[in-house]
Structure formats: C-alpha cells, structure tokens
N, CA, C and O of each residue as an XYZ file, in Angstrom:
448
protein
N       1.264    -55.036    -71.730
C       1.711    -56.355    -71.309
C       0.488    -57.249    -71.150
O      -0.523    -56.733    -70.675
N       0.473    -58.377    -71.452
C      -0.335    -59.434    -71.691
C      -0.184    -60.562    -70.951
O       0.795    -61.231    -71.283
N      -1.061    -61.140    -69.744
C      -0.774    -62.088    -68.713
C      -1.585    -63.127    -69.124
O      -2.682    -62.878    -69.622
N      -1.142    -64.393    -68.964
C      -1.807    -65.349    -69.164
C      -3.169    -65.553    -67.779
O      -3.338    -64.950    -66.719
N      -3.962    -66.735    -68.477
C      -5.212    -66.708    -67.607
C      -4.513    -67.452    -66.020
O      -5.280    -67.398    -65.059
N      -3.607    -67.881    -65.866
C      -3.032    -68.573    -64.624
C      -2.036    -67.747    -64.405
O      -1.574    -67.241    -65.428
N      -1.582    -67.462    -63.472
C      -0.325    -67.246    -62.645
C      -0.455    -67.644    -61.326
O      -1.210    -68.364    -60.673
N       0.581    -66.903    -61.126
C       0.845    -67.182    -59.604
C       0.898    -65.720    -58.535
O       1.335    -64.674    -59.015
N       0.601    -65.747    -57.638
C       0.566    -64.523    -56.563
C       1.556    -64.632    -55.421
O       1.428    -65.476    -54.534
N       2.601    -63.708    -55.472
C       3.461    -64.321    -54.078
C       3.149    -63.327    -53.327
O       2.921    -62.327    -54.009
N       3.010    -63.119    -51.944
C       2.676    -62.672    -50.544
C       3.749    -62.680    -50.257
O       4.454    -63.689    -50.287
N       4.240    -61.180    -49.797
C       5.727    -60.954    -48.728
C       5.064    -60.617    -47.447
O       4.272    -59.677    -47.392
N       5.360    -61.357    -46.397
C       4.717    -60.763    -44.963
C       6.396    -59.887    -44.479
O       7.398    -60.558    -44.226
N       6.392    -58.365    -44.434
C       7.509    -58.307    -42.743
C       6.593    -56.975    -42.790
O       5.529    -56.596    -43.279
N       8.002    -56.336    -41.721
C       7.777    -54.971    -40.860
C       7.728    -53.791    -41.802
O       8.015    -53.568    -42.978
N       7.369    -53.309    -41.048
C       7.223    -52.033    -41.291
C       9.096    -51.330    -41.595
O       9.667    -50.736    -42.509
N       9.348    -51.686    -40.662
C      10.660    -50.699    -39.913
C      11.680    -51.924    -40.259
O      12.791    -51.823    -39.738
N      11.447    -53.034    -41.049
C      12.525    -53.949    -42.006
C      13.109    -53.075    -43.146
O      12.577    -52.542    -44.119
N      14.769    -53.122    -42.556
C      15.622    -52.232    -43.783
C      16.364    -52.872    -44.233
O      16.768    -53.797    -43.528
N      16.946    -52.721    -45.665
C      18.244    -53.337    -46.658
C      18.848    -52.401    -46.767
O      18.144    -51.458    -47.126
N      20.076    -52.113    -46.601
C      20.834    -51.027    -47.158
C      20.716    -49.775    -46.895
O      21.314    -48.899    -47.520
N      19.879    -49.558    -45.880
C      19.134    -48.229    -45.732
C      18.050    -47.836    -45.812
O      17.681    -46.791    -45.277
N      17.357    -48.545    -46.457
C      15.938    -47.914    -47.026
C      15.237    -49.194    -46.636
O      15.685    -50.329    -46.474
N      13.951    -48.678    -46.522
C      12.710    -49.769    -46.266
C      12.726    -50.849    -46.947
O      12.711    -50.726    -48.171
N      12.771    -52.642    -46.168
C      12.802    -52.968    -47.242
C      11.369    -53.337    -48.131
O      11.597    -53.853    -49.225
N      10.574    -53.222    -47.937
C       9.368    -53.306    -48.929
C       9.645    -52.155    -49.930
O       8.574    -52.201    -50.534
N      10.332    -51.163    -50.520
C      10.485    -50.352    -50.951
C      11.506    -50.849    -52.143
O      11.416    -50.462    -53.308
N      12.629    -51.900    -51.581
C      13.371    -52.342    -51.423
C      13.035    -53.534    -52.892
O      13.443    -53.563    -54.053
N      12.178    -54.323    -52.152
C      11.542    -54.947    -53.318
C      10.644    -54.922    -54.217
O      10.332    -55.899    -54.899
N      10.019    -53.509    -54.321
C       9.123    -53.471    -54.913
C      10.006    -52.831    -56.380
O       9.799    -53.165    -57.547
N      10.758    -52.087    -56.002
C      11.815    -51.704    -56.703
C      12.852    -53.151    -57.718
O      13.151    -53.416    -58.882
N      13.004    -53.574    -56.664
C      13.959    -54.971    -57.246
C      12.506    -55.413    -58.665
O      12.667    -55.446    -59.885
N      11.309    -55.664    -57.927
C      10.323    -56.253    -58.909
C      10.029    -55.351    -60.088
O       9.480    -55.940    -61.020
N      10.288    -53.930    -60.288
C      10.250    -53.384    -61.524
C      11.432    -53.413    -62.268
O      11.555    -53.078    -63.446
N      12.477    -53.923    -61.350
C      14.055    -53.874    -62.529
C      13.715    -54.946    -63.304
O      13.749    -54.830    -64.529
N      13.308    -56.245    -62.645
C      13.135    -57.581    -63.153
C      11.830    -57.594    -64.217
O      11.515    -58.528    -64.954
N      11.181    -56.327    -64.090
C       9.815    -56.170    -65.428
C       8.633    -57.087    -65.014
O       7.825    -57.474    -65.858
N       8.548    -57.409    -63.788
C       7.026    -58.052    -63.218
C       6.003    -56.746    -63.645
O       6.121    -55.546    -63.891
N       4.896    -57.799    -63.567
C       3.382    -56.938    -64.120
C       3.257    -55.796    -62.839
O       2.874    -54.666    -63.142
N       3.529    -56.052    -61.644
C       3.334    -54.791    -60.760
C       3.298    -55.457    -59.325
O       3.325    -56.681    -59.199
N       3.244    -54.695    -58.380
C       3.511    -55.225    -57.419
C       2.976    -53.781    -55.988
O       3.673    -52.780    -56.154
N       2.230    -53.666    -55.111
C       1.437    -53.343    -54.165
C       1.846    -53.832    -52.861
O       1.793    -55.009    -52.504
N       2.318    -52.700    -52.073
C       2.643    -52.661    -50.815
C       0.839    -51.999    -49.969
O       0.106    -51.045    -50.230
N       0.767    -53.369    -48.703
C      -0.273    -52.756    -47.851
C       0.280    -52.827    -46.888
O       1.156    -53.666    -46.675
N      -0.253    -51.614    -45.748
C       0.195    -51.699    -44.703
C      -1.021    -52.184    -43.640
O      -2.064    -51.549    -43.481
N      -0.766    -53.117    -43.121
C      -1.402    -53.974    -42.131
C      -2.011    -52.959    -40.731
O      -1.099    -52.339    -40.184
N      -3.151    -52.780    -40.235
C      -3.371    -51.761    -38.913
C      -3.267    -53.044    -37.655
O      -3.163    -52.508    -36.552
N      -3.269    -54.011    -37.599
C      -2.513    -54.876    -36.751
C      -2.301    -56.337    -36.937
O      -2.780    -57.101    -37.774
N      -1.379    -56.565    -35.851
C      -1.060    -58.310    -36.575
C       0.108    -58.558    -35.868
O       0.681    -57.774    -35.111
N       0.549    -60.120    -36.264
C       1.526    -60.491    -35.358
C       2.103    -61.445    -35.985
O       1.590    -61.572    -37.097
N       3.118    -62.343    -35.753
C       4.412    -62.910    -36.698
C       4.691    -64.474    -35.703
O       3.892    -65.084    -34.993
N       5.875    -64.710    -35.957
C       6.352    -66.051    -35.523
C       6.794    -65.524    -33.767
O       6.565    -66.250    -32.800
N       7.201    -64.666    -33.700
C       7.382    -64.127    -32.394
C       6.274    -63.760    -31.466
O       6.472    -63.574    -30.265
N       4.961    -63.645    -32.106
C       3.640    -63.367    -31.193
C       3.857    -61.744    -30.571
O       2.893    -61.319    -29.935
N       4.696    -61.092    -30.670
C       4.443    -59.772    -30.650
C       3.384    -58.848    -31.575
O       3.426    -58.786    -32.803
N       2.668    -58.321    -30.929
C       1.654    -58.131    -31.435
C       1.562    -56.298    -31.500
O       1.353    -55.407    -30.676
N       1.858    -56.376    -33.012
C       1.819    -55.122    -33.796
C       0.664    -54.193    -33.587
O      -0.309    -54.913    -33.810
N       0.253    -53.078    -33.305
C      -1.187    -52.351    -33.528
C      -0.879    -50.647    -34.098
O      -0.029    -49.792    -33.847
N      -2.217    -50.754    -35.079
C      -2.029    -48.584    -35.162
C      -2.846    -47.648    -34.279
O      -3.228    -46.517    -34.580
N      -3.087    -48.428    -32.928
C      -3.891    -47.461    -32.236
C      -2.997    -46.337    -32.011
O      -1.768    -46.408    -32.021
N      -3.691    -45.300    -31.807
C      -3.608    -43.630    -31.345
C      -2.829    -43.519    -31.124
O      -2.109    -42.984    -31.968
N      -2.079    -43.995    -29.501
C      -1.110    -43.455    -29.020
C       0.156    -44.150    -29.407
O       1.199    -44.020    -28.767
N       0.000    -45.079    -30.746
C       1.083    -46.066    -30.589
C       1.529    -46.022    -32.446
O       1.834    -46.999    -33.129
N       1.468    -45.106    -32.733
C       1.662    -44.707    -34.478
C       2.765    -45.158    -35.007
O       2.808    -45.521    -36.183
N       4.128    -45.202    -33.945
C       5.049    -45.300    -34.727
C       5.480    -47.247    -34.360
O       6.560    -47.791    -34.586
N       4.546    -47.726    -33.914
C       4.622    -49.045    -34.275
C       5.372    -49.752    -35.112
O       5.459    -49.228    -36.222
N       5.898    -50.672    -34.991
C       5.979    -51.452    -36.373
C       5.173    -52.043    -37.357
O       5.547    -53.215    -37.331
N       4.441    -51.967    -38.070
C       3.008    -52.414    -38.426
C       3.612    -53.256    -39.502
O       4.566    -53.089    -40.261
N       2.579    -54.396    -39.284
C       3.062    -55.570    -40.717
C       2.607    -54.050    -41.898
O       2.020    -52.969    -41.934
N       3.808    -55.508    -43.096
C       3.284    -54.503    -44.197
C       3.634    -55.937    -45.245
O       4.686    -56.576    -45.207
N       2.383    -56.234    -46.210
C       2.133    -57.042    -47.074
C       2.804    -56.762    -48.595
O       1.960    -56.078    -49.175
N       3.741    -56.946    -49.337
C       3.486    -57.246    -50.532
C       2.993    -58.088    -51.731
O       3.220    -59.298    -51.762
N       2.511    -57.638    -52.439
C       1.817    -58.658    -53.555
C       1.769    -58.446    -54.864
O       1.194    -57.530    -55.452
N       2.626    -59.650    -55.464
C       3.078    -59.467    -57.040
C       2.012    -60.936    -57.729
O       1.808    -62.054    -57.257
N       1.539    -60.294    -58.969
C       1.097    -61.261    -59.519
C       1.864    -61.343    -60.840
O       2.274    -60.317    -61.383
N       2.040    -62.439    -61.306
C       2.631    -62.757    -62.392
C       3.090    -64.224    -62.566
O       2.924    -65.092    -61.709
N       3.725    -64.420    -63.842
C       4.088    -65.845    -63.838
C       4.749    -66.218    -63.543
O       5.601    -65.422    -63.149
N       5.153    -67.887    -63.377
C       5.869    -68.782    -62.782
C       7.870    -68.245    -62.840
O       8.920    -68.095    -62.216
N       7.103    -68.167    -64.220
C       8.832    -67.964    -64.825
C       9.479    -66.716    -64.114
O      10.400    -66.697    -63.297
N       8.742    -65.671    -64.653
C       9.389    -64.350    -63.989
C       9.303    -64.139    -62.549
O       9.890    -63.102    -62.240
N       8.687    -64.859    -61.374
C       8.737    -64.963    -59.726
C      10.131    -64.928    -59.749
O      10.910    -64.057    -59.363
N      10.374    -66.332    -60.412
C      11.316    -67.312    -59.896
C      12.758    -66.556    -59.821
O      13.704    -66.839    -59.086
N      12.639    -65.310    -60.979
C      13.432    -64.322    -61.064
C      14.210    -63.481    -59.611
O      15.302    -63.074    -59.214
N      12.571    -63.599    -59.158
C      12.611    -62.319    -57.914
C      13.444    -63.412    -56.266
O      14.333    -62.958    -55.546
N      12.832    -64.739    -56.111
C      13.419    -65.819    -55.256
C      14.969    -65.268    -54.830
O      15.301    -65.168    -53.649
N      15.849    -64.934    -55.931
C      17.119    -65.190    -55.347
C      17.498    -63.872    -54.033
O      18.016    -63.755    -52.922
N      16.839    -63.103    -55.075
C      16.976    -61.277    -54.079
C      16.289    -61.839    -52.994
O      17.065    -62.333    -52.177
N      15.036    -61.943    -52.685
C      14.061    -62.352    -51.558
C      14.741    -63.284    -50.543
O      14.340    -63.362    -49.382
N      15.783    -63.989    -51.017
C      16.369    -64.899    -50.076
C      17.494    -64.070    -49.514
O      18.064    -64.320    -48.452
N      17.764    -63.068    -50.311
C      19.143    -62.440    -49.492
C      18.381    -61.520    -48.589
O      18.786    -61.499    -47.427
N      17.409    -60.792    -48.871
C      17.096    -59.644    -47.863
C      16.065    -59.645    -47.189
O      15.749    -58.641    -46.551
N      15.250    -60.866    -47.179
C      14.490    -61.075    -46.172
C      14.622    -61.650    -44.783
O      14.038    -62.723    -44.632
N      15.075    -61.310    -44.044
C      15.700    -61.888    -42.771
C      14.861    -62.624    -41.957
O      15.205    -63.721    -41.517
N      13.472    -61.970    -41.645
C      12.415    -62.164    -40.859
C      11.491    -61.909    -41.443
O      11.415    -60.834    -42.037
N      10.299    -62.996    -41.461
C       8.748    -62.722    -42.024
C       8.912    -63.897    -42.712
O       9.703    -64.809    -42.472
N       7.555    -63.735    -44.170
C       6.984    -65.314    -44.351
C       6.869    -64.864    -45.620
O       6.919    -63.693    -45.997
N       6.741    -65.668    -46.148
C       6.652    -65.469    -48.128
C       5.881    -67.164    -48.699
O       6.206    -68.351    -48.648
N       4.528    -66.206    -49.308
C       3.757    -67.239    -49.610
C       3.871    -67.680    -50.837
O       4.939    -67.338    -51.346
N       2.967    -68.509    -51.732
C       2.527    -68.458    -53.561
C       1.812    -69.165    -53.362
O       1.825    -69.989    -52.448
N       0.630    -68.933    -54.566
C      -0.873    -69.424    -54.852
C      -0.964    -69.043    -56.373
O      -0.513    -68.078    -56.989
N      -1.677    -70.094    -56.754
C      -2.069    -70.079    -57.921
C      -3.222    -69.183    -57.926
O      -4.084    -69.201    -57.047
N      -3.221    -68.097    -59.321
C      -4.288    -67.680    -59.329
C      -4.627    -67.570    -60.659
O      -3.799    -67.510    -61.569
N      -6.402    -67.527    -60.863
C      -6.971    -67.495    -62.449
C      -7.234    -65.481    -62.701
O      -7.958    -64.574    -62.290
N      -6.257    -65.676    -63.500
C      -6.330    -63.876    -63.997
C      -7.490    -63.370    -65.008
O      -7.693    -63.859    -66.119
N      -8.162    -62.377    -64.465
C      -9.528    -62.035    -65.230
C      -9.199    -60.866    -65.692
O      -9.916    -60.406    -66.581
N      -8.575    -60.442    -65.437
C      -8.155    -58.470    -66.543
C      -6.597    -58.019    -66.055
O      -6.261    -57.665    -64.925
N      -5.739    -58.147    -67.284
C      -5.089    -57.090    -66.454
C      -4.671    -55.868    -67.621
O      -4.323    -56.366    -68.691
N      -4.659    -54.995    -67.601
C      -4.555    -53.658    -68.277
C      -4.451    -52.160    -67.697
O      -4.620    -51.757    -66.546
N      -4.078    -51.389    -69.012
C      -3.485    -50.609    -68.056
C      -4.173    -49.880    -69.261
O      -4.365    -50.414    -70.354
N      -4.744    -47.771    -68.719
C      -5.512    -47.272    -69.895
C      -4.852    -46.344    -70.390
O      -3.922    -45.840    -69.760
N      -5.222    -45.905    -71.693
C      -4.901    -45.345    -72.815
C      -4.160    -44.331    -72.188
O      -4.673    -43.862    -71.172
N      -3.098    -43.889    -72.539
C      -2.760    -42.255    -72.445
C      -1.989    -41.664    -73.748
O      -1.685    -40.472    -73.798
C-alpha cells in the first residue's frame, strides 16, 4: 500500500476499561479500522493522565488495575478517516478525538 506525502493522523483519547458490546473498546476500533482497510492503526497505553472529569488515572504499584488512558492512532487519508467518523460517533461515549495534518516520510511494510 502506497500513502501519499500528506495525510492526516486521528488521536482516540478513552479508558482503558471503555467497552462496546463486550469487548474493549480500543480493540473495538482498531478492528473496525482494519475492516475499513486503513494503513494501520496502534493502541498505547497511557501510565497516567486525566480527562474532562479531572480524575486522575495512575499505574503506580499498588493501583494496577486502574483505568489507564489508552491512545489510538491511525494515519491515513482524508478520504478513508472519514470512513471510520460514523462508527467513532456511535461508540465513543466518553473521551476526545483529535486530527492533524501530517507530512508522511516512509510507509512500508518488508519483504516476506
């Protein structure tokens, strides 16, 4: 697959312990983003942080099963995001969803 030198990057901010249907939803969409054939898409999990509510998330020691932010990030183009928008509006309940333009310098994947 072949990306142009511009796209765009969208940022999913929620929880950890955010579910759709059962299952995690960052799992949830990362999945939705390979049905739809985006270039790829990377779940991080955040070791602390905090939201519109100011509750304040952490992975210290005694506190593991936290809710810890957890970031997704898809790069790709305009056209094919716009794909992913409609799902993102149904199952995101809580959290923040960004986009930024970005200049793409490699993307590839190696020989096998």
């Amino acid at each position: 697959m072949k990306l142009p030198e511009e796209g765009l990057l969208l940022r999913i901010f929620i929880g950890e312990s955010d579910r759709f249907q059962g299952k995690a939803l960052y799992e949830q969409i990362v999945l939705k983003a390979r049905e739809l054939g985006l270039a790829g898409a990377t779940v991080l999990r955040g070791i602390m942080g905090f939201g519109a509510h100011s509750h304040l998330h952490t992975a210290k020691l005694l506190r593991l099963s936290e809710d810890l932010p957890i970031v997704i990030e898809i790069v790709d183009t305009e056209e094919k995001l716009n794909r992913l928008f409609p799902f993102l509006d149904e199952v995101v309940e809580e959290g923040l969803i960004t986009l930024e333009r970005v200049k793409i310098i490699k993307y590839r994947h190696g020989r096998r």
